[in-house]
C-alpha positions as CSV (number, residue, x, y, z in Angstrom):
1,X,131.2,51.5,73.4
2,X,132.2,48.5,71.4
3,X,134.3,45.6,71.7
4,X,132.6,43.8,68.9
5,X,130.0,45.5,70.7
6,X,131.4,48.7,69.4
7,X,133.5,49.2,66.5
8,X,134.8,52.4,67.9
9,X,134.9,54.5,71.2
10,X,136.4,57.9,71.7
11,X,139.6,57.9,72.8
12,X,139.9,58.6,76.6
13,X,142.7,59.8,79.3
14,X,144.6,57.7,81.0
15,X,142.7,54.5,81.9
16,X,138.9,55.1,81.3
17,X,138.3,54.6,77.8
18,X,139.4,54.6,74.1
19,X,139.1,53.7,70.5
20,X,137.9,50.5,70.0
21,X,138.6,47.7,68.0
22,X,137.4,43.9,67.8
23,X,138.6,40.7,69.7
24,X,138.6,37.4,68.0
25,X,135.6,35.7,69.0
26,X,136.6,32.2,71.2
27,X,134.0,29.5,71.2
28,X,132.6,28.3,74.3
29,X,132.8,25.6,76.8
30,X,130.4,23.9,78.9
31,X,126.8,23.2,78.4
32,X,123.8,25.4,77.6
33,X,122.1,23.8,80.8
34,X,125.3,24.7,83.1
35,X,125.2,27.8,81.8
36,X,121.5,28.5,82.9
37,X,122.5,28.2,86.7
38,X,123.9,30.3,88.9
39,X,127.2,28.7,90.1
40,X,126.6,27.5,93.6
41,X,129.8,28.8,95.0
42,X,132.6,31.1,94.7
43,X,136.3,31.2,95.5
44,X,137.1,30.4,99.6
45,X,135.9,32.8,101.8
46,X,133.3,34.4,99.1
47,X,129.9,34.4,100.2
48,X,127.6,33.8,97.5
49,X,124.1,32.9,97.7
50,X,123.1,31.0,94.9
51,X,121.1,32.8,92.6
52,X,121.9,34.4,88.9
53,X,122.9,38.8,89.0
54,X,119.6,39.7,87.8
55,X,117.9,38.0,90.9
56,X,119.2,38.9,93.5
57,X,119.5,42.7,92.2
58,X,115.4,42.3,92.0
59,X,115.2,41.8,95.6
60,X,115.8,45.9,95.7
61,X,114.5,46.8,92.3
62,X,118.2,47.3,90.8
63,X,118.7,46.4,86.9
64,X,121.6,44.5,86.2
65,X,122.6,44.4,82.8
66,X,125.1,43.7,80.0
67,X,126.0,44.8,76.1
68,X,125.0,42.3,73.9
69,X,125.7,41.0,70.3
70,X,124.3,38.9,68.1
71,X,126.5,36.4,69.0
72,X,125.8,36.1,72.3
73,X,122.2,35.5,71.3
74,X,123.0,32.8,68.6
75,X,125.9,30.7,70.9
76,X,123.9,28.4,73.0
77,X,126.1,29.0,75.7
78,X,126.3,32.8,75.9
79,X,122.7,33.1,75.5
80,X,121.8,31.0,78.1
81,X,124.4,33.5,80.3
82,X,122.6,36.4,78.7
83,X,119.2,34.8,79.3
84,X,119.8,33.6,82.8
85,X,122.0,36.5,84.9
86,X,120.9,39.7,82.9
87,X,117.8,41.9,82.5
88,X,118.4,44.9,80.6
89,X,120.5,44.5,77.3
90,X,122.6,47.3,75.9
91,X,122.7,46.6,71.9
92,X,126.5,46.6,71.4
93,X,126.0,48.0,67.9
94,X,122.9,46.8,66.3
95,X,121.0,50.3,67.1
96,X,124.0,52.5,65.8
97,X,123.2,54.8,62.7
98,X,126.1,53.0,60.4
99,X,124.5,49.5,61.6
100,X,120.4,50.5,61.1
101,X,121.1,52.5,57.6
102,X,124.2,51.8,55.4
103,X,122.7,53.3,52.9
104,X,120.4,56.1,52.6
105,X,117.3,55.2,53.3
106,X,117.9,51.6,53.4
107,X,117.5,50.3,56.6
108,X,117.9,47.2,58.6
109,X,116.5,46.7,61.7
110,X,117.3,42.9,61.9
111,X,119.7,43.3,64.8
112,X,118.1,45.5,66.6
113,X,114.6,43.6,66.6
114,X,116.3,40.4,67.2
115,X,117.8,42.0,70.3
116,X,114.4,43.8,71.5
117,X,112.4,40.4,70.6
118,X,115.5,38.7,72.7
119,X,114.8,41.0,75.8
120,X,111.3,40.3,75.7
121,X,111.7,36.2,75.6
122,X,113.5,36.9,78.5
123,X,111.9,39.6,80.6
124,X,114.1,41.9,80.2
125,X,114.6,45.8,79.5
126,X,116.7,47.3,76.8
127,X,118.7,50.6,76.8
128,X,119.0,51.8,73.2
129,X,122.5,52.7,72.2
130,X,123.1,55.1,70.7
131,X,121.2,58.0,69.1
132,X,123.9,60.9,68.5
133,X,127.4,59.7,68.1
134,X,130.5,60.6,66.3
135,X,131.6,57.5,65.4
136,X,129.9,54.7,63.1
137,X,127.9,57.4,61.3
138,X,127.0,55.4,57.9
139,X,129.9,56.4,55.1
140,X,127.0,58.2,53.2
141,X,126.8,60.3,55.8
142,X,130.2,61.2,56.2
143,X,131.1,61.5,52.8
144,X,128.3,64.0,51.9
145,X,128.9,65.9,54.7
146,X,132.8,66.0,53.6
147,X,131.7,67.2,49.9
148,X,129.6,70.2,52.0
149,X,126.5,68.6,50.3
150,X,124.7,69.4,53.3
151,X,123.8,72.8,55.2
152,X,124.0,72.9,58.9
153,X,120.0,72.9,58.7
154,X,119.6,70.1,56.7
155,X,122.3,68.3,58.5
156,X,120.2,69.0,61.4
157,X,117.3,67.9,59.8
158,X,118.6,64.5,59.1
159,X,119.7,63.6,62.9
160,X,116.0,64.4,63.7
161,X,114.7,62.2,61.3
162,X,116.9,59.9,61.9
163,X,115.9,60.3,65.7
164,X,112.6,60.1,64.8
165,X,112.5,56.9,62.3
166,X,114.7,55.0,65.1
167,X,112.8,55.8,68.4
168,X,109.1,55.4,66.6
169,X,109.9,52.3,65.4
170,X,110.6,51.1,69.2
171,X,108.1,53.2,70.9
172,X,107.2,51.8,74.0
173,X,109.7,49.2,74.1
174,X,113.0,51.0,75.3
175,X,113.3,52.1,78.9
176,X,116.8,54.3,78.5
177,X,117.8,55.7,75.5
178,X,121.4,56.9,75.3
179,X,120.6,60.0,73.1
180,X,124.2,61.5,73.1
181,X,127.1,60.5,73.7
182,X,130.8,61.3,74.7
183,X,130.6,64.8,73.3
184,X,133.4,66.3,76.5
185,X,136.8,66.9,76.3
186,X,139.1,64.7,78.1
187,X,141.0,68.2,79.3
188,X,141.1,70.3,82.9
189,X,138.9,72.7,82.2
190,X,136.4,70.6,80.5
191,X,133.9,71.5,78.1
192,X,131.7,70.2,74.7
193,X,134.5,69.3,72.7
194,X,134.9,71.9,69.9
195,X,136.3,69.2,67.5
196,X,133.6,66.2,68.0
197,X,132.3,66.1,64.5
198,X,128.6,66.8,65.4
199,X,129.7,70.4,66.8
200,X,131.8,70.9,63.6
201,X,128.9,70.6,61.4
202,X,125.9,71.1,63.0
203,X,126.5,72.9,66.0
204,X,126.4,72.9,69.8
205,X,122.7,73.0,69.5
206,X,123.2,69.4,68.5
207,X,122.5,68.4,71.9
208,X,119.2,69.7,73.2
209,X,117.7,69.2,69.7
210,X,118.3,65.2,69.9
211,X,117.4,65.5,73.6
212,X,113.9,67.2,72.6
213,X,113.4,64.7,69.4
214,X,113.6,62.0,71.4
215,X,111.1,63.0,73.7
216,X,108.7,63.8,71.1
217,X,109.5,60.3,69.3
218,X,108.7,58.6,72.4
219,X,107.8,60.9,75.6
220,X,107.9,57.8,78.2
221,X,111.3,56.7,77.6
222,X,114.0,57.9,79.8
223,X,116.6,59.8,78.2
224,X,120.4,60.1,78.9
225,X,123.2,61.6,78.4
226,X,126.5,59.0,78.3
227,X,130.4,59.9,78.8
228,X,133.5,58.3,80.2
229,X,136.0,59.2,82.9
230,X,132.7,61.3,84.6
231,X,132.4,59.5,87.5
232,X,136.3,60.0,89.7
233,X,137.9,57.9,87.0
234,X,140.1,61.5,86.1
235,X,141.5,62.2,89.2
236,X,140.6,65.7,88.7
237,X,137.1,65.1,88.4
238,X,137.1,67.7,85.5
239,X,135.1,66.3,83.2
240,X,132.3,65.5,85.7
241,X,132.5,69.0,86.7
242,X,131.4,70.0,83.1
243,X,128.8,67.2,82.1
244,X,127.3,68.4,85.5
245,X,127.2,72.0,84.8
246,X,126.0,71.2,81.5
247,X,123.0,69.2,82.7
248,X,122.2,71.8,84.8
249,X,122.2,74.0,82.2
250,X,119.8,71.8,80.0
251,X,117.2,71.2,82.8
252,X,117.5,75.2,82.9
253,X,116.2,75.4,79.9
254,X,113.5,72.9,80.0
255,X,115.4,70.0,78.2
256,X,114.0,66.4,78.6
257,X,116.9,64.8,79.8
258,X,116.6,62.2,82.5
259,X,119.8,61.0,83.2
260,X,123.3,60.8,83.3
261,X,125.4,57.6,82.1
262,X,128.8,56.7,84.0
263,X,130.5,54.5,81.2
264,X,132.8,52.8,84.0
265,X,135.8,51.7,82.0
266,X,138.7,51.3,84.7
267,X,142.2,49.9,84.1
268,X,143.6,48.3,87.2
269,X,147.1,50.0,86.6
270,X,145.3,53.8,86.9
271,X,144.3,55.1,90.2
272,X,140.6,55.6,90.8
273,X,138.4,56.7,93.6
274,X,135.1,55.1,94.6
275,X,134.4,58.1,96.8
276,X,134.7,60.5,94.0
277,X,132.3,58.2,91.9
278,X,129.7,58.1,94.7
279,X,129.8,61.8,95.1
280,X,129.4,62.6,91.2
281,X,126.4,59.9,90.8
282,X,125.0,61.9,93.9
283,X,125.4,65.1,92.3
284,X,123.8,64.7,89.5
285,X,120.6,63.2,91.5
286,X,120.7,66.2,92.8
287,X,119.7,67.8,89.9
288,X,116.3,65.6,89.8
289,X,118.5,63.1,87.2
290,X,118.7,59.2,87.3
291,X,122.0,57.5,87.1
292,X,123.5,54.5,85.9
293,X,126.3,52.5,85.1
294,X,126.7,51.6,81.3
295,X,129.4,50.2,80.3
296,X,131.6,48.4,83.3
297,X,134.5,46.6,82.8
298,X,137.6,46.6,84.1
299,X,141.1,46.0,82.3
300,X,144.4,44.4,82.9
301,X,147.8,43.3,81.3
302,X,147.5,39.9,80.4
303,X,149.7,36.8,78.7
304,X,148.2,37.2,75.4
305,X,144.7,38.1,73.6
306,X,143.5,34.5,73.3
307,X,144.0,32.7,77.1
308,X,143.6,36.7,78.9
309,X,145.8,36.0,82.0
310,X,146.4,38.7,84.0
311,X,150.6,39.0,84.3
312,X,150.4,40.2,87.6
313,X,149.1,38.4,90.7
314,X,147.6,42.1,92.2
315,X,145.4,42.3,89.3
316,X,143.5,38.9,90.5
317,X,142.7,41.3,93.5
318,X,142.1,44.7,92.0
319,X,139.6,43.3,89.0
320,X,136.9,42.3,91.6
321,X,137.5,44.8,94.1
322,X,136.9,47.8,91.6
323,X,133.8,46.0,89.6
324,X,132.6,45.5,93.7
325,X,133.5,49.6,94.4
326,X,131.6,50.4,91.4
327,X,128.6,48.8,92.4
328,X,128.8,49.6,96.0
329,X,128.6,53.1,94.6
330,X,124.8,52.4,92.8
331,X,123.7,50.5,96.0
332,X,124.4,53.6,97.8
333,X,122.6,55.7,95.5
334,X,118.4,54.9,95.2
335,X,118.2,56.7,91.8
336,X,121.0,54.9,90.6
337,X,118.5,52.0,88.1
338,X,121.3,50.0,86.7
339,X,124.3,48.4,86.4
340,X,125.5,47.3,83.5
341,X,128.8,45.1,82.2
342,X,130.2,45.8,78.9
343,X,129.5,42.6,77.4
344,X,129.9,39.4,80.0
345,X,132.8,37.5,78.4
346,X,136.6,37.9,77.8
347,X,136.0,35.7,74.6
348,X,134.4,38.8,72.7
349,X,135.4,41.6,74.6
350,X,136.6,44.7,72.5
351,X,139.8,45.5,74.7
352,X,142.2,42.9,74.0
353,X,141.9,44.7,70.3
354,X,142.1,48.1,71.8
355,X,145.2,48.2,74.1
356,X,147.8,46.2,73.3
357,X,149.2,43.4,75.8
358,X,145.6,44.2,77.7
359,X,142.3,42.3,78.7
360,X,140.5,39.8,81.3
361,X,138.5,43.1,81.6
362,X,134.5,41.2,81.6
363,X,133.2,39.0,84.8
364,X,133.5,35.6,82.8
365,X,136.6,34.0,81.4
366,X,137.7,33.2,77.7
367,X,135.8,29.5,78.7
368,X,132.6,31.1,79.8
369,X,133.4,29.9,83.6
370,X,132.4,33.3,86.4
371,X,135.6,34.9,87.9
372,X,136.4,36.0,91.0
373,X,134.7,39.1,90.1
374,X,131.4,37.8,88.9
375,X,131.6,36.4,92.5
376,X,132.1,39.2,94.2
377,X,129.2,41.3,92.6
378,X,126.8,38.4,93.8
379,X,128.3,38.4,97.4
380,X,127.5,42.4,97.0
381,X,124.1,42.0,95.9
382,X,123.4,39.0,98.2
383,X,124.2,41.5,101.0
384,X,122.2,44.7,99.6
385,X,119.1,42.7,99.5
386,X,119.1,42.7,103.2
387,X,119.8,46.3,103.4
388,X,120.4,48.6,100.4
389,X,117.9,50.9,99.4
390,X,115.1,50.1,96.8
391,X,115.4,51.7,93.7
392,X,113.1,54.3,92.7
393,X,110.4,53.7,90.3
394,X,110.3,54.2,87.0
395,X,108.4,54.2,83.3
396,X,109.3,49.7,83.0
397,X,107.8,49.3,79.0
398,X,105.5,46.6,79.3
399,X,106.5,43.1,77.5
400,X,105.1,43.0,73.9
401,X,104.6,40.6,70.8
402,X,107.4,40.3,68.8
403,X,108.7,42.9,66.0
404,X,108.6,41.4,62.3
């Protein structure tokens, strides 16, 4: 997804996700020093030992994470959040096709280095984002494709180059690639959507081709599929019943796919079920597959898109408690290898520009302070440490020089 971090996201049923959009950007308050700390306590009657996310997470080998954009890196105070809570960054855009060639074979790779030389400053892991998407395809693209320029196979042929050009030049550096994403219909059945512009015009072998590039571009990396409303968020559970019979298919047929990505974009006025999200992460472990969540936050009506207060007193209550259901889910779950926030702040987040009349979906405020939530994920971890199963292991890139 986006906020900034995504200019666009698929739109999604009833409270999981949708078409994104940008937030004005709010500047920050505090000090780059204050922001460096873990904040020593939490509302009354939260217990919270004092450590950053990142931390306390380490103490069972759990990656906590968070999307992040180059302002984040270049605001003293966001950075210093980024730097301090966080270890694996999700590039909010900076590794999208549009973004790393606006024209055809013109590249820039300034955001996504910066971002990769960022997580290595900083001990951290980064999971590339995103390899096969129909959105924020570079205009070239679309408007050849539009003028039927292109044949299926040389449409084809372009993604794998594409594929190829992107993951060599990180090679060793990314530990989860999203290599497609959000190609099921938000329906009951579910399926590949017939109308997603990759299966249009080149073809439902689409998937397993990016899937197999990537492996050969970099065969250590781990490789995921990404979706929303796949993890209870439907009610149905539909589309988890397809991405899972899909993946089964593709691990049938001896594609290199690793894992399955649980976007995790609630809306406190939608029901959800933790159960149901537990159960589907478990399923698809089943199948040999990691997990992970990729893109949490959680959304409420609020006052206005600049201050973000919630407009009714429940949602104080329901914000925390679903980010804290969502990660007591991936406690449960050993294969589950991260957990990761869509972006950290209200001040840049991409929903107040999405839904109208919502927001206060991230774990800090417009003002950079924690809420309640951010709270009650380090309550959760604080406790896990004493109890939760470790993580399995997995390929961790080592920590190189910087890209130039």
């Amino acid at each position: 997804m986006d906020m900034r971090r995504r200019s666009f996201l698929a739109a999604g049923a009833a409270g999981a996700a949708g078409a994104a959009g940008a937030a004005t950007l709010l500047s920050g308050a505090g000090t780059a020093e204050a922001a460096t700390k873990a904040p020593s306590r939490g509302p009354a009657g939260f217990l919270a030992e004092d450590a950053p996310l990142r931390e306390l997470a380490a103490k069972i080998g759990l990656r906590i994470g968070s999307a992040i954009i180059p302002q984040d890196i270049d605001t003293p105070t966001w950075n210093a959040i980024a730097a301090s809570q966080f270890d694996v960054y999700t590039p909010g855009n900076e590794m999208k096709w549009q973004v790393v060639e606006p024209e055809q074979g013109v590249f820039d790779w300034s955001g996504a280095d910066n971002l990769v030389n960022f997580a290595d400053a900083n001990h951290a892991l980064v999971r590339g984002h995103t390899l096969c998407w129909h959105n924020q395809l570079p205009n070239w693209l679309l408007a050849a494709v539009a003028a039927g320029d292109y044949t299926q196979t040389q449409l084809l042929d372009l993604l794998q180059q594409h594929i190829f050009t992107e993951v060599g030049r990180f090679r060793g550096r990314i530990w989860q690639w999203d290599v497609c994403n959000e190609f099921f219909l938000d329906a009951n059945p579910s399926g590949i959507d017939p109308n997603n512009w990759w299966i249009v015009n080149a073809g439902p072998e689409v998937i397993p081709l990016a899937f197999r590039w990537a492996h050969e571009a970099d065969p250590q990396a781990l490789l995921f599929y990404n979706d929303y409303n796949i993890g209870g968020e439907d009610g149905t559970n539909a589309k988890s019943d397809a991405v899972y019979a899909y993946a089964t298919q593709l691990l049938d047929d001896g594609i290199p796919i690793n894992g399955i990505g649980n976007q995790g974009h609630l809306d406190t006025q939608y029901g959800w079920s933790p159960q149901l999200l537990r159960q589907d992460l478990e399923r698809y472990v089943s199948l040999g597959l990691k997990v992970a969540i990729t893109e949490a936050d959680v959304r409420t009506f609020v006052n206005n898109a600049t201050a973000q207060v919630p407009t009714d007193n429940l949602a104080l209550f329901a914000h925390p408690f679903e980010y804290t259901e969502m990660l007591k889910a991936v406690l449960a779950v050993p294969e589950a290898i991260s957990f990761t926030v869509w972006g950290f702040t209200d001040s840049d987040s991409w929903v107040p520009g999405t839904f109208a009349g919502e927001g206060y979906a991230a774990i800090y405020d417009v003002n950079q302070n924690p809420k309640q939530a951010y709270y009650s994920l380090q309550s959760e971890l604080a406790v896990a440490a004493h109890g939760a199963p470790h993580r399995v292991q997995t390929y961790t890139p080592p920590i190189t020089r910087p890209i130039s």
